[in-house]
Structure formats: structure tokens, C-alpha cells
C-alpha positions, 0 to 999 in steps of 0.5 A, a space after each residue: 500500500 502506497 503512503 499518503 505522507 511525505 513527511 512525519 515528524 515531531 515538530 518539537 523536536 524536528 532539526 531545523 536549519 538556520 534562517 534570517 533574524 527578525 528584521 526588526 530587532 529592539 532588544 536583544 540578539 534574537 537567532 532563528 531557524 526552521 523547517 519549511 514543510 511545504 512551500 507554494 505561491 499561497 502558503 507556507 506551512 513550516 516549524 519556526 524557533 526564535 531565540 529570547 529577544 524583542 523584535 517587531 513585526 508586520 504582517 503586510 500582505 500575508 496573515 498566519 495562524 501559529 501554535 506554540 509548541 514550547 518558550 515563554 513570552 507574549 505578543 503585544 498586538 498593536 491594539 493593545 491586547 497581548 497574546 501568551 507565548 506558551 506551550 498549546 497557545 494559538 494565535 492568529 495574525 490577519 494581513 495587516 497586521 502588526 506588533 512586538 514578540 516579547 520572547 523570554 526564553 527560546 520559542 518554537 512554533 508551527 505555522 500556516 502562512 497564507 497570501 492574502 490581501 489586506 483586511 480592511 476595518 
């Protein structure tokens, strides 16, 4: 019988490679790296790490939906509601969006990122 998987891993523990800083760095000396499971022109499904650090981000042109998997942190979202980074955490970022990780101890996250056009309020 022919499998219907092309990849079976234990995204907590999966070796990941490295990858670019944040680009928007605040504090700290942040690294990260990642696993990119599937890469097409309208997604990318991958698992990510970040090292302590505070940097800010945008999500211009793209939304995402994370689940962290281990770290400690949060997320300060421009409306001035924060989100826990905590292991079984989920948290949805809409295009347009924008905010500062606040990350205290090293971070890993499975995520879903999708193209899409801005929300519009």
C-alpha cells in the first residue's frame, strides 16, 4: 500500500536549519531557524524557533495562524491586547497586521502562512 505522507515528524523536536533574524530587532540578539514543510505561491506551512529577544513585526500582505509548541513570552498586538507565548497557545495574525514578540526564553512554533490581501476595518 502506497503512503499518503511525505513527511512525519515531531515538530518539537524536528532539526531545523538556520534562517534570517527578525528584521526588526529592539532588544536583544534574537537567532532563528526552521523547517519549511511545504512551500507554494499561497502558503507556507513550516516549524519556526526564535531565540529570547524583542523584535517587531508586520504582517503586510500575508496573515498566519501559529501554535506554540514550547518558550515563554507574549505578543503585544498593536491594539493593545497581548497574546501568551506558551506551550498549546494559538494565535492568529490577519494581513495587516502588526506588533512586538516579547520572547523570554527560546520559542518554537508551527505555522500556516497564507497570501492574502489586506483586511480592511
Amino acid at each position: 500500500m502506497t503512503s499518503l505522507h511525505s513527511h512525519l515528524l515531531d515538530a518539537a523536536t524536528a532539526e531545523l536549519t538556520e534562517s534570517a533574524a527578525p528584521a526588526r530587532i529592539v532588544e536583544g540578539d534574537p537567532t532563528c531557524s526552521e523547517w519549511v514543510i511545504v512551500d507554494t505561491t499561497d502558503l507556507e506551512i513550516g516549524v519556526w524557533e526564535v531565540t529570547p529577544g524583542v523584535f517587531d513585526s508586520v504582517k503586510q500582505g500575508i496573515g498566519e495562524v501559529v501554535i506554540f509548541l514550547f518558550g515563554r513570552g507574549r505578543i503585544e498586538h498593536s491594539d493593545g491586547s497581548v497574546s501568551p507565548i506558551a506551550p498549546g497557545a494559538v494565535v492568529e495574525f490577519l494581513p495587516g497586521w502588526t506588533g512586538r514578540w516579547i520572547v523570554e526564553e527560546t520559542t518554537r512554533k508551527l505555522y500556516t502562512i497564507y497570501s492574502a490581501p489586506v483586511a480592511s476595518e
